[in-house]
SEZA-709502 format. One record per residue (C-alpha): x, y negated, z negated. Coordinates in pm, whole numbers, plus 50000, padded with zeros to 5 digits. Example, Ala and Ser with C-alpha at 12.3 -4.5 7.8 and 13.67 -1.06 7.14 Angstrom:
2
east,north,up
51230,50450,49220
51367,50106,49286
end
This chain:
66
east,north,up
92270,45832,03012
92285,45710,02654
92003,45825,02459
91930,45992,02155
91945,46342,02029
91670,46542,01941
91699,46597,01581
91758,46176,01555
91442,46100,01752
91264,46383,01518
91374,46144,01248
91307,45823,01386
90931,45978,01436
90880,46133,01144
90814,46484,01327
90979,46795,01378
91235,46872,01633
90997,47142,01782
90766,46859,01816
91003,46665,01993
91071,46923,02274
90667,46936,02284
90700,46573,02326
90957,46620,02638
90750,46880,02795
90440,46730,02784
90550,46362,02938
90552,46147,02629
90931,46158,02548
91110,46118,02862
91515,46249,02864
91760,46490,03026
91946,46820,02970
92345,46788,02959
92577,47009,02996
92791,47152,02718
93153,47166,02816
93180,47459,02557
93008,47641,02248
92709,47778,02179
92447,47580,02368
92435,47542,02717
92345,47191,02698
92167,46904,02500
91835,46706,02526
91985,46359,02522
91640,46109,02517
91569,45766,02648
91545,45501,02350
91274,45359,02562
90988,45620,02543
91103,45656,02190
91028,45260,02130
90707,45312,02381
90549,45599,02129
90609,45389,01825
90488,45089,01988
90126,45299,02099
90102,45459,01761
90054,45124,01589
89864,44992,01800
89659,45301,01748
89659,45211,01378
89932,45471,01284
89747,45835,01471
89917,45998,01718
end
């Protein structure tokens, strides 16, 4: 899957990456875990463009509130 990582969609949003994973949990972000092949992390949140687009898209028509 190519996506988006979690500290670019933070950016993209304007929110924090904690936010983000809040996001993911809750529905609104939609993504998946991948594996690490080494290093610290196990793996990485890599997130669909799509919800990403879909959020920004329903917060203006919202008139900019979340």
């Amino acid at each position: 899957m190519l996506g988006l990582t979690v500290v670019e969609v933070a950016k993209e949003l304007g929110i924090t990456p904690r936010t983000v994973f809040r996001m993911l949990k809750d529905g609104r972000l939609t993504g998946e875990k991948v594996p690490m092949p080494c290093g610290k992390e196990n793996y990485i949140w890599i997130i669909d463009p799509l919800s990403v687009v879909r959020l920004q898209v329903k917060k203006e028509m919202k008139g900019g509130k979340d």
